[in-house]
N, C-alpha and C positions, 0 to 999 in steps of 0.2 A: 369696305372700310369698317372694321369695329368701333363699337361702340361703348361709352357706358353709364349710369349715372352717380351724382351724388344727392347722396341726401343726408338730414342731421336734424336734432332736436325734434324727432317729431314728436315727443311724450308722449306716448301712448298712454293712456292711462290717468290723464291729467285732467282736471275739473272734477268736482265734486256735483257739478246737476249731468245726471245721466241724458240730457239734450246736446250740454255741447264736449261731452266724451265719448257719444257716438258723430259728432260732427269731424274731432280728431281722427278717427277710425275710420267714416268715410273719407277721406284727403289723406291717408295711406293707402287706402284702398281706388282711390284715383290715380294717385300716383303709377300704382303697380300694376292698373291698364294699361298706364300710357307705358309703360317700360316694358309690358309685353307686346302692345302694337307697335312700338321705334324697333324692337329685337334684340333689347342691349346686350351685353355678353355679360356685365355684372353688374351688381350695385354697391356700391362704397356705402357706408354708413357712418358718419363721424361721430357717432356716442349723442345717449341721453335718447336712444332709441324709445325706452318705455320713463317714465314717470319716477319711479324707482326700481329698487331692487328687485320686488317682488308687489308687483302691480295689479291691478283689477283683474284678475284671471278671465273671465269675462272680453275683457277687452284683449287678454294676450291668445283666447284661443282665437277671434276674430280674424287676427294679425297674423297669428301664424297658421291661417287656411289661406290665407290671401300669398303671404311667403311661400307657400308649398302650392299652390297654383303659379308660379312664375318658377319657382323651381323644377317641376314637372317639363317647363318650357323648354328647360336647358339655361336660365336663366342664375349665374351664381352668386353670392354676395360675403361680405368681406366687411367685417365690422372692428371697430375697438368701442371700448367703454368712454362712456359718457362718466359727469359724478353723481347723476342720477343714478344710473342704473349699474352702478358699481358697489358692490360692498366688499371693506377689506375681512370684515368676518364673519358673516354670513354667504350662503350662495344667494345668485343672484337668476331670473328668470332669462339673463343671456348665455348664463353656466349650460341651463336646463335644453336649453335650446343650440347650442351649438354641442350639444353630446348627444344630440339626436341626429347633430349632421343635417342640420337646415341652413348652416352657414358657419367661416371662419375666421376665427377671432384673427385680427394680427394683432403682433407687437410682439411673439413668442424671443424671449433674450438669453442671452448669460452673460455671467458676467465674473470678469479678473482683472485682480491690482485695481477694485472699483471704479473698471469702465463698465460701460452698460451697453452690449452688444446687441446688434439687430437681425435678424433675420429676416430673410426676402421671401414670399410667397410669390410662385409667378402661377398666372390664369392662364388657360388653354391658349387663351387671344394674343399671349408674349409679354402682357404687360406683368409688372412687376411690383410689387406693391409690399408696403412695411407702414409703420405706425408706431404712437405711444398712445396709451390710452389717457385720459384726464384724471386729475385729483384735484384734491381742494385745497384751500388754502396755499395753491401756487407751487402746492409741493411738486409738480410735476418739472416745474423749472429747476431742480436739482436732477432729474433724473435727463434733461435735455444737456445740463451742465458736463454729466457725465457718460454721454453719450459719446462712441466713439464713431465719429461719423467719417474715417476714411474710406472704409471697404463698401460703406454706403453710396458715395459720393462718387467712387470710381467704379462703381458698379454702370454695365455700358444695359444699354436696350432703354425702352422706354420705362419710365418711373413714377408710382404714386408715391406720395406720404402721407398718411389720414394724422391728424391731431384734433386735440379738444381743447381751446384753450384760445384768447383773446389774445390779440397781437397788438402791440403798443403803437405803431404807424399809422396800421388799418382800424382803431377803434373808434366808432364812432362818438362823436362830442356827448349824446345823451348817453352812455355811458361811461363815462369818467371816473366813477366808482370804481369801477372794473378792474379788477388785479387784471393784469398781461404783462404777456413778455416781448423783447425784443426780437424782432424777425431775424435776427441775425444766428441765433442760437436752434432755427430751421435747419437741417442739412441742404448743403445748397445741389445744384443741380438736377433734381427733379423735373420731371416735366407739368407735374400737376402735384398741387398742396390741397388736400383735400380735409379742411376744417369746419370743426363743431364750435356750438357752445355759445357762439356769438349769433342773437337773434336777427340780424339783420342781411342782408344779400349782398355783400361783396366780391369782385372781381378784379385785382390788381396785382401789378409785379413788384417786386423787392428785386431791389439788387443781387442777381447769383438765383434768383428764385420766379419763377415763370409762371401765371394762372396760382397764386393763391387766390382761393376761393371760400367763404361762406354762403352756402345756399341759403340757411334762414331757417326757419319751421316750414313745416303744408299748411299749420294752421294758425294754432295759435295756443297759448297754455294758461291764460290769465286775460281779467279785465283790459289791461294796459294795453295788452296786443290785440283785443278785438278792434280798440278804438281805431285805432289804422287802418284798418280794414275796410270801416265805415266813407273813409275819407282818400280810397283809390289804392292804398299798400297792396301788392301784388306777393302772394306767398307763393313757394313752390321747389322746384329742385332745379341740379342742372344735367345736362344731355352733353356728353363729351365724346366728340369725334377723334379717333386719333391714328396716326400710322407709326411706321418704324422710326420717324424724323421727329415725332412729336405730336402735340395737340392741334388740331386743323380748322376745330371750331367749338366755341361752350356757347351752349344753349339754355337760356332759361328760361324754362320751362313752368308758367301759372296752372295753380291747382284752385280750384274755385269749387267748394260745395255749398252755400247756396251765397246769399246777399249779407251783408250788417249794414242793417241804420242804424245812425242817432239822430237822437231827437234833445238839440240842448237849447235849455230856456235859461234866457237869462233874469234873474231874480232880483237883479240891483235898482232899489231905490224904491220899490212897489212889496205893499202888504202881505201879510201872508195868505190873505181872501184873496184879494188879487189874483195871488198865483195860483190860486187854484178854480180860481175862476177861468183863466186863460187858458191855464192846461188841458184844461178839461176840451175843450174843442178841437185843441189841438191832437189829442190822443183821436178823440173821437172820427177824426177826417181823418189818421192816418190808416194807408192802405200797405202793410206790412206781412201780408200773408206767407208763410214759407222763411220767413226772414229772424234775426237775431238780431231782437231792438238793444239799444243802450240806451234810455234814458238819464241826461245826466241836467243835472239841476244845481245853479252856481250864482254866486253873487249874495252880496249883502243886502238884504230885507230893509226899510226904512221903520214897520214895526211889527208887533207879531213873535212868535218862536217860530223855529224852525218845523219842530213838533204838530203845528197847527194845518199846515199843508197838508191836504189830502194826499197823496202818493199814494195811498192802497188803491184811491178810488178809479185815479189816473194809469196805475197797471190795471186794473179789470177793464176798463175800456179798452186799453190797448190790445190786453189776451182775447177781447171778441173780436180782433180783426182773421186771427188766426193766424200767429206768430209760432215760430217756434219754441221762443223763451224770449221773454221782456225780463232784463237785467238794469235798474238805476243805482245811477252814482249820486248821493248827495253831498259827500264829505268836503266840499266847497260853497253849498249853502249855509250862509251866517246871519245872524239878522244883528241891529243896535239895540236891542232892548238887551243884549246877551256877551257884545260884543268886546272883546277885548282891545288895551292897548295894540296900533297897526303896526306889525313885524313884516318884515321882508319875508315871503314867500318860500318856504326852500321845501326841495322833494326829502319825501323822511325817510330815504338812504341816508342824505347827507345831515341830519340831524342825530339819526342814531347812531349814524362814525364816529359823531363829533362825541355824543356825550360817552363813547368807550373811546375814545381818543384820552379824553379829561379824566376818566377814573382808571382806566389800566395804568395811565403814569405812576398811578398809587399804588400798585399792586409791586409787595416785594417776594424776590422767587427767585430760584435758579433755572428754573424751566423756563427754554429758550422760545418755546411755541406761545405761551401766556402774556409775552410780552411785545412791548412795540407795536409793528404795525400788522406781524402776523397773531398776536393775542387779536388786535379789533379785528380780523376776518374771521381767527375763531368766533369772536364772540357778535359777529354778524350771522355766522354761517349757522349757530346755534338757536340764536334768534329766531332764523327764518325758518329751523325746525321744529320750533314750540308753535309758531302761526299756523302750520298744517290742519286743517279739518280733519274730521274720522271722515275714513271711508265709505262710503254705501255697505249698509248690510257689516259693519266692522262694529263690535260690541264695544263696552267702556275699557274692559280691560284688553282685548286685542288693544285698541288705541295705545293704552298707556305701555302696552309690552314694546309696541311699533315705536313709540315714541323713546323709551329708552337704550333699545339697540340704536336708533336715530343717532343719539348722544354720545352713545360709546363710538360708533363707528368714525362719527365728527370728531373725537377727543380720541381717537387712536386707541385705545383701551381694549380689551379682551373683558368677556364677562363671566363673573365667577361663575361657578358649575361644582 
């Protein structure tokens, strides 16, 4: 019975401390044991494969020794774009790599009287597989709009479809933010929906639509996502069995390269000596070797600044346990000597929505992208590309050239020459 897997978002490439962007790297490189001792026949990859476009090379040669050890196998793989690792006007390091014949793109189209035609690639094994790759700002939901999905739909034999893109039914409550679209605008009758994009692990049916799945990350790409990790979150991919009738069985499959603890104190109502009185024993006892600490430190101080905590002193203890990397959050430590009128809590997605919600009304234009509610994802999606760090080893002006193809490529734009 063949076999095969999915996987998605693994960013290669991602974090700025070269500890936990070789930890990315190992948990791709996990994965791609396990998918040569199961035997699979291929692997799906639903986008957002590397970080961006053109990623730590470093890290892409790693990745693709480990892809051409599993290809060597007889092992073949089948990608679309992520909006990471998409540029509409530049190449991109999955251009570089799928013209060397390490693997193939799907989603290959045409299109007339603006339908948007798909084409089937079938693998040795009979399966049959098609895709669209993701964009941003939702634009791909015009391209699913205009998607002629008969000769899809009546196409007989077993069927993938890879997508990048969060699905309105299936998203989960913490993200709410989250542009998606409706399951419905899926072609229906597939036998597997093989989706990116969405960091969490799902498995469930739509109506007309069987085994929609998001695998998740291997690892994790951010602070936010280690925390989970800490606290039982299981990362990984899935293992899909299947014959000429359909899917038989999904497997998912944990990737584990090494431990995350945290270690959180709470600060409320106790001095700033205090807490760093406490802490200190507490790093001190802890036995964290091999591991990827979070220390995160929270709560309102009764006196004292915030500033007065030791924290450098409380990571050097902790570094002599022989950790792999100690990471603290304090952005939730406050004291009263400092503190403001008590506001309701909100994550600062939904504050920075809010204040381009309240200024884009003002914005007068005839450019239809600038405005409403796809101006605030512009002008989120924009945001989130000025927060970017420089890269390892990336000079000031590398940065700033990165950073403005970033912008053009976000804002549609072509750059003069």
């Amino acid at each position: 019975m063949p076999r095969f897997a999915h996987m998605s978002d693994i960013h290669i490439g991602a974090f700025r401390q070269p500890e936990l962007r070789r930890l990315v790297l190992a948990a791709f490189e996990a994965a791609m044991d396990r998918c040569m001792a199961e035997s699979v026949s291929f692997v799906v990859m639903s986008g957002d494969i590397f970080d961006s476009n053109i990623p730590d090379l470093a890290s892409v040669r790693r990745a693709t020794m480990k892809m051409k050890e599993a290809s060597d196998k007889g092992i073949r793989f089948y990608l679309i774009y992520g909006s990471h690792d998409f540029s509409p006007n530049y190449a991109s390091i999955v251009d570089v790599l799928e013209g060397a014949g390490l693997f193939t793109l799907l989603g290959e189209t045409r299109e007339s009287d603006d339908r948007l035609h798909l084409q089937f690639v079938e693998d040795p094994s009979g399966a049959k597989l098609c895709g669209l790759s993701g964009k941003k700002l939702s634009l791909d939901m015009d391209d699913y709009r205009r998607l002629d999905t008969g000769n899809l739909e009546e196409e007989p034999g077993f069927k993938i479809f890879a997508f990048h893109g969060a699905i309105e039914e299936l998203k989960p409550a913490a993200l709410e933010y989250m542009d998606a679209m409706p399951g419905s605008l899926l072609p229906s009758g597939f036998d597997y929906y093989a989706g990116g994009h969405v960091h969490d692990h799902i498995l469930e049916s739509l109506p007309g639509r069987r085994n929609v799945a998001f695998p998740g990350p291997l690892f994790a790409t951010d602070f936010t996502e280690l925390s989970p990790l800490a606290h039982g979150q299981r990362r990984g991919f899935n293992l899909v069995d299947f014959d000429e009738k359909g899917v038989t069985r999904v497997e998912f499959v944990p990737v584990e390269v090494c431990k995350v603890t945290e270690i959180h104190y709470d600060a409320s109502g106790k001095s700033s000596g205090q807490v760093s009185e406490e802490l200190a024993p507490i790093a001190r006892q802890a036995r964290v070797s091999g591991q990827v600490v979070l220390l995160t430190v929270e709560g309102e101080m009764r006196s004292g600044k915030t500033s007065d905590v030791d924290l450098s002193a409380i990571r050097r203890l902790l570094v002599s346990s022989g950790p792999i990397i100690v990471l603290s959050n304090c952005s939730r430590l406050t004291s009263r000597e400092s503190a403001h009128p008590d506001v309701p809590a909100k994550p600062i997605q939904a504050t920075e929505r809010e204040l381009f919600q309240q200024h884009i009304a003002e914005v007068r234009t005839e450019e239809k992208k600038l405005r409403g509610e796809q101006g605030v994802s512009l002008s989120l999606e924009l945001l989130g590309a000025m927060k970017e760090d420089r890269n390892e080893n990336e000079n000031k002006a590398e940065y700033q050239t990165r950073m403005e193809r970033r912008g053009l490529e976000i804002l549609d734009l072509k750059e003069d020459v």
